[in-house]
C-alpha positions in Angstrom: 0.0 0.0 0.0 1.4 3.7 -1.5 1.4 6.2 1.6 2.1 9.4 -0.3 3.5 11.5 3.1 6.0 14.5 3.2 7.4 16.7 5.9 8.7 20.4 5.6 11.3 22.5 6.7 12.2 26.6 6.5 11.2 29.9 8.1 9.9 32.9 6.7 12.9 34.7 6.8 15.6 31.8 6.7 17.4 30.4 3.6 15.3 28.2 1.9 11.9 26.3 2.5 12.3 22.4 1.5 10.2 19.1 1.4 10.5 15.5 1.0 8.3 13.3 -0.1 7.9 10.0 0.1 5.5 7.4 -1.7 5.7 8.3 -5.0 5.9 5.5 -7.4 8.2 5.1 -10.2 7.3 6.4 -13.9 5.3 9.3 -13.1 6.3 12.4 -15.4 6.9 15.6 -12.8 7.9 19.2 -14.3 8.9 21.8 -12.2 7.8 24.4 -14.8 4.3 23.2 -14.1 5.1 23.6 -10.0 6.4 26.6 -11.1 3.2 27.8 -12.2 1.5 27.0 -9.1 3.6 28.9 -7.2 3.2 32.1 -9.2 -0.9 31.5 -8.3 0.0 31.5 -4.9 2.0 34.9 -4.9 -1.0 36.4 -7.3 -3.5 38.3 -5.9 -5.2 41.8 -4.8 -4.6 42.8 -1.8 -1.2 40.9 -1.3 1.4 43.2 0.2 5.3 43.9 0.0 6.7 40.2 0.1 5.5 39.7 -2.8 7.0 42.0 -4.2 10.4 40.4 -3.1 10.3 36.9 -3.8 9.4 34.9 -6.9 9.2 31.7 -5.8 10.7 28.9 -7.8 11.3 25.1 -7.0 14.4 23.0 -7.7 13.7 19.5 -7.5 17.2 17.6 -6.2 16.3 14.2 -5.8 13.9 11.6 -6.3 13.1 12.4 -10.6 15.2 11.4 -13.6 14.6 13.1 -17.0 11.4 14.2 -16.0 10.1 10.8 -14.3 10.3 9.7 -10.6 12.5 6.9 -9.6 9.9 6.0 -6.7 13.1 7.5 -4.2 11.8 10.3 -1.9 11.6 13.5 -3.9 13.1 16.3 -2.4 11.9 19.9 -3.4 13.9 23.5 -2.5 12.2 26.8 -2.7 15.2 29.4 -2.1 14.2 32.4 0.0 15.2 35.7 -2.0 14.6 38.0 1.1 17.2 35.8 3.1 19.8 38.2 1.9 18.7 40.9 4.1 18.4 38.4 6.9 21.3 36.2 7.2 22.5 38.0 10.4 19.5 37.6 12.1 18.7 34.1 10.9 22.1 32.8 11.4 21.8 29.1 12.3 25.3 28.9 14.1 26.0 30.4 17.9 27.3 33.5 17.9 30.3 33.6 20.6 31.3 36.9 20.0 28.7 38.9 17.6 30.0 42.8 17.0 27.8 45.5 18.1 26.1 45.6 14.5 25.1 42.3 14.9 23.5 42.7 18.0 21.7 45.7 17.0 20.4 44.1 14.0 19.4 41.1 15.9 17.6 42.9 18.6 15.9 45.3 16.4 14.1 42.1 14.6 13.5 40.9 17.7 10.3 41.6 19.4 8.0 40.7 22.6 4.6 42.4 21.9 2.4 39.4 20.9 0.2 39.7 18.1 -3.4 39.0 18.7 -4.7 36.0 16.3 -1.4 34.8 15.7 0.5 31.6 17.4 2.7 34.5 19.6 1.4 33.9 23.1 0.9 30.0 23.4 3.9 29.8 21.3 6.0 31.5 23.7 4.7 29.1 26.3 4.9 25.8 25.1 8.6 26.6 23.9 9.4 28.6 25.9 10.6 31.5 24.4 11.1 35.3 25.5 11.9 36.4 21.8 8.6 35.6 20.0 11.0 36.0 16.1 11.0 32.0 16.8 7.5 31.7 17.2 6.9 34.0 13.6 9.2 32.7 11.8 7.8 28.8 11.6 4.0 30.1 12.1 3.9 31.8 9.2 1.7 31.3 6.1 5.5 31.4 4.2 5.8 27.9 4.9 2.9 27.3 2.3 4.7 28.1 -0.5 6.8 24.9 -0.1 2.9 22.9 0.3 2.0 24.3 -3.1 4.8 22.5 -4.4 4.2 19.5 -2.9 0.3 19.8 -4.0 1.4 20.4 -7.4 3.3 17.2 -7.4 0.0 15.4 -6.2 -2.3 17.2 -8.7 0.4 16.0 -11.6 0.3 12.5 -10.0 -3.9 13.3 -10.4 -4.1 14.2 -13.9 -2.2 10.8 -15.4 -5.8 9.5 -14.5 -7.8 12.2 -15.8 -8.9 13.8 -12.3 -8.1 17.6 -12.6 -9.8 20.3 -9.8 -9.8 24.6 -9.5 -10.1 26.7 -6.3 -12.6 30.1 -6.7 -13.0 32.6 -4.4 -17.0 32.9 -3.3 -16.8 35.9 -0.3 -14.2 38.7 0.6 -15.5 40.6 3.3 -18.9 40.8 3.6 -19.1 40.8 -0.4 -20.5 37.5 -1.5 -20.4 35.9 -4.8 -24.3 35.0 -6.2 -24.0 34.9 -9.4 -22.1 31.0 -10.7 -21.2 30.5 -14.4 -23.0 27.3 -16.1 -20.2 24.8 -15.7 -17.3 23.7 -13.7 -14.7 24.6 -16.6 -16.1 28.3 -17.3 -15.8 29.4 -13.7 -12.2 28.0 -13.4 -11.4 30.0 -16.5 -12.9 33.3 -14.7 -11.1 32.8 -11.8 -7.8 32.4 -13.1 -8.7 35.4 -14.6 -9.2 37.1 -12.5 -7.0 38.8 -9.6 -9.6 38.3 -7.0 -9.6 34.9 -8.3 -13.3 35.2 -8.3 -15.5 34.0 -11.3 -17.8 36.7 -11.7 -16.4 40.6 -12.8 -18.6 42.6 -11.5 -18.1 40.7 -7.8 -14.6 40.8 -8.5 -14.9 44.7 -8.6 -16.6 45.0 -5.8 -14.1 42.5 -3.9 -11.5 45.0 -4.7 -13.3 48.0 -3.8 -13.5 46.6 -0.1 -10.4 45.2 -0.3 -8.8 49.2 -1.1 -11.0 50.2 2.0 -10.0 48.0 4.2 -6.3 48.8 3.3 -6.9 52.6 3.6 -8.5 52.2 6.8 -5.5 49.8 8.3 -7.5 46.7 8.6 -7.5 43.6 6.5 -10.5 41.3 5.1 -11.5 37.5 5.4 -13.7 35.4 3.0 -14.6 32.3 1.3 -12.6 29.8 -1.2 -14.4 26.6 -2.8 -12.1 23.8 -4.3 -13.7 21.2 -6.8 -12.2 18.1 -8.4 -13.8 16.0 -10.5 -13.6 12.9 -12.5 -12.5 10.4 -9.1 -13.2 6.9 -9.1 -16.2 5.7 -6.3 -14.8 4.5 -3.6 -11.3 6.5 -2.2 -11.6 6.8 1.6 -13.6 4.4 4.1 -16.0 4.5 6.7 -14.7 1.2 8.7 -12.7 3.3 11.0 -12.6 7.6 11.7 -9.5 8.6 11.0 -10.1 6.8 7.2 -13.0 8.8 6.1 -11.8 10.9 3.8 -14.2 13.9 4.4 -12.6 14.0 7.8 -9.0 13.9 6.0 -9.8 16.6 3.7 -11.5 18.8 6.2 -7.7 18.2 8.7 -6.0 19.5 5.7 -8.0 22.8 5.3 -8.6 23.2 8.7 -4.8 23.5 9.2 -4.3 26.0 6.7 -3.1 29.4 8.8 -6.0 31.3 9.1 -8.8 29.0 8.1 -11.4 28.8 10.4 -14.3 26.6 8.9 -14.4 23.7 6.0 -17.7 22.6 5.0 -18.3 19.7 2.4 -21.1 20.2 -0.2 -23.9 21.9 0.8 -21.8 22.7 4.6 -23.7 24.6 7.0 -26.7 25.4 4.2 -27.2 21.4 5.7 -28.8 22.8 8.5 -31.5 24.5 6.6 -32.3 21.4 4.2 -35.0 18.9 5.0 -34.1 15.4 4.1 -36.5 15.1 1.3 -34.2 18.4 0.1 -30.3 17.4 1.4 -29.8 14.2 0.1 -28.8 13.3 -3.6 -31.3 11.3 -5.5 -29.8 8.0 -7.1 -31.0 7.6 -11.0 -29.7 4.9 -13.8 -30.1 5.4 -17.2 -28.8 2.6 -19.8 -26.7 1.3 -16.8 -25.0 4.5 -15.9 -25.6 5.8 -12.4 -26.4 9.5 -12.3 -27.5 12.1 -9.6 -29.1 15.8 -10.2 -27.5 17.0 -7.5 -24.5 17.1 -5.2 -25.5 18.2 -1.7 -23.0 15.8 -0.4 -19.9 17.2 -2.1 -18.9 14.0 -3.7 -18.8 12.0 -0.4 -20.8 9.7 1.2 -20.0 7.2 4.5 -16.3 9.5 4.0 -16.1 7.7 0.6 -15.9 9.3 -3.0 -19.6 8.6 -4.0 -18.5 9.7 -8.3 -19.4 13.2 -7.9 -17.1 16.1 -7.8 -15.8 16.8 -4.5 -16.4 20.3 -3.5 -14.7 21.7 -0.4 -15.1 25.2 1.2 -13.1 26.9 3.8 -13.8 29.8 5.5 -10.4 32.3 5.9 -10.8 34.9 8.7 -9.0 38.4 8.2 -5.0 38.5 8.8 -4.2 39.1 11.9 -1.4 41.2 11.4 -2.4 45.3 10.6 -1.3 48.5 10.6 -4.3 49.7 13.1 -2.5 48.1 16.3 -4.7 46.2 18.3 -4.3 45.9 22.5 -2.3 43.5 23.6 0.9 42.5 26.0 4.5 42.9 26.4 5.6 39.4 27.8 9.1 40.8 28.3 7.4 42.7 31.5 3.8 41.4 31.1 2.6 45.2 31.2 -0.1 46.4 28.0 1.2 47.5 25.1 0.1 47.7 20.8 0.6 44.8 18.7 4.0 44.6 16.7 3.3 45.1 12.9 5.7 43.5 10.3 5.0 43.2 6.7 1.6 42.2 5.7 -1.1 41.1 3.4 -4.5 43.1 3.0 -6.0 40.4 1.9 -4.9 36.6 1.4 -8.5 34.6 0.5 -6.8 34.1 -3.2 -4.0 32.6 -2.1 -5.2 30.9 0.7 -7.5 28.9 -1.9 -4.8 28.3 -3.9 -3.0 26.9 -1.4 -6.3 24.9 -0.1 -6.1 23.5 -3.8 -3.3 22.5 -3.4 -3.5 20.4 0.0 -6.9 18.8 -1.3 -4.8 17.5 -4.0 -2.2 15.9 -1.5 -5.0 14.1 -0.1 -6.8 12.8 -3.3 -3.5 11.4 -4.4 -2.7 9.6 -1.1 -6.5 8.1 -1.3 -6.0 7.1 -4.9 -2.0 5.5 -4.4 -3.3 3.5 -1.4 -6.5 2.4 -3.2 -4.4 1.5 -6.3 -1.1 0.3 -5.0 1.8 -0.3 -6.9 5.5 0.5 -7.4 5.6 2.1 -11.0 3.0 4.3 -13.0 1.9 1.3 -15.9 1.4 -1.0 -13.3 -1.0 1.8 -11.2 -2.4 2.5 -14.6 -3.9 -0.8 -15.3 -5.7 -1.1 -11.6 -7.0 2.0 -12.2 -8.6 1.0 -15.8 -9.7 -2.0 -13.8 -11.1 0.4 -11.3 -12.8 2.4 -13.8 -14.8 -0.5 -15.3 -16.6 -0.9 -12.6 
């Protein structure tokens, strides 16, 4: 049985970010120009701020693929950190015995003890017990999901060798909420790539951007909505014989962990709540042996199985927590009240963050698909899968 798993390294601010992953079969074709890609969609977006500006992220991949195919070795993946340039002082991994006075200063004046309301500051500090709260930033931070876009990327080309392909759209920013849905799947992924909002409909995308400018001229920053679909997976990925198997309950783990997300709803989510039965649940229909539902209420899962539908995942993103209106909070270095430190930061992140939920689903689907399938090389997978796929 595959296990398609990967652990991460890097700071915000440190030298590089890096993954390996492990599980990956032989014979699979990966291109870091198409990872590449991804990673421009992540740095994309109105209402992103200065970082942005700074890095343009791009992978190397150093082991684990051979003239464009994997080996079925761990794959290892490298994003370099541009800004680390202006930072190798203060992100020095070696002790410094005997640091000059520039040093120091440099050091102390990115250090900082004024927690951050929303962020990981406080209980960080706590449960590592530190009194400069730079450690606590540097590993909390959304940066670290650059290197997970890369990773998804790998998963969603690992995806589309069987034909299963998804988007990520942007539904809410702010209290501005998208009503108005092109006709098909296909025609509101085009939109949203279109669009810098990342939101399918133009005239929502204006007004997105509108209260995005206000927010940003006021100080504050702005939440919202993403939705992810993919489509095209076989029935059956998942399991409802034990909890931690379902595979709504993966997915949801996987968004819920995203910084900043603070709600994932599958299908029709917390609309559920308003449904009767009779209204919820997705009639079954056959025509010339082909099963067939009008609607998809469940998101594509039922019993935490794939049921043939699309999949369709939102997450709920609430507004950064880091702004130029400082909010009250503490000085732990003294414990006395003080304003929130401020360092670089986003207006608004909702396209991104979908983007990076995208990315994350995809890491999941492929995991459920490799363990379903097995296998150590890509024709072998293949031919379970066409196997699968007649059923």
């Amino acid at each position: 049985m595959n296990k398609f798993r990967f652990l991460t390294s890097g700071e915000s601010h440190g030298k590089c970010l890096t993954a390996i992953i492990e599980g990956v079969p032989a014979g699979f074709r990966i291109k870091s120009s198409v990872i590449n890609e991804d990673l421009a969609r992540r740095q994309i977006g109105y209402g992103r701020g200065g970082r942005m500006k700074i890095e343009k992220d791009t992978v190397e991949i150093k082991s684990g693929v051979r003239f464009g195919k994997t080996t079925g070795a761990p794959i290892c993946l490298e994003i370099k950190n541009k800004d680390y340039e202006n930072w190798q002082e203060v992100m020095n991994v070696e002790k410094q015995d005997y640091p000059t006075e520039e040093t120091l200063r440099r050091i102390e004046e990115k250090s900082f003890t004024t927690v951050r309301p929303g962020h990981a500051d406080y209980a960080g500090s706590i449960k590592y017990n530190f009194n400069d709260l730079r450690n606590v930033l540097e590993r909390s931070s959304a940066r670290k999901t650059a290197i997970e876009v890369a990773i998804g990327s790998v998963a969603k080309q690992i995806l589309k060798e069987f034909g299963i392909s998804g988007f990520s759209h942007v539904i809410q920013i702010g209290n501005v909420k998208l009503d108005f849905y092109p006709k098909t799947y296909t025609l509101i992924k085009e939109k949203a790539e279109q669009s810098d909002v990342r939101c399918a409909d133009e005239l929502t995308s204006d007004r997105m951007r509108n209260a995005i400018d206000e927010a940003a001229a006021a100080g504050d920053t702005l939440g919202g909505k993403f939705e992810v679909i993919f489509g095209n997976l076989p029935i059956g990925l998942g399991s409802y014989v034990h909890w931690d198997r379902a595979l709504d309950g993966r997915l949801a783990q996987a968004v819920m962990s995203i910084p900043a997300v603070k709600a994932v709803e599958i299908g029709a989510g917390t609309d559920a709540a308003y449904l009767k039965g009779s209204q919820m649940h997705d009639e079954v229909f056959i025509s010339k042996k082909t099963v067939y539902r009008n609607t998809n209420n469940a998101g594509g899962l039922e019993g935490g199985m794939t049921n043939g539908e699309a999949v369709i995942v939102k997450g709920t993103m609430k507004a950064i927590p880091t702004m130029r209106k400082a909010l009250a909070t503490i000085d732990i270095n003294n414990m006395t009240p003080a304003s929130a430190h401020f360092e670089r930061s986003d207006t608004c992140a909702v396209p991104a963050c979908a983007v990076v939920a995208e990315a994350r689903i995809a890491i999941i689907l492929a995991d459920a698909l490799l363990e379903k399938l097995g296998g150590d090389n890509f024709e072998e997978i293949k031919k379970r899968f066409e196997e699968l796929a007649k059923k």
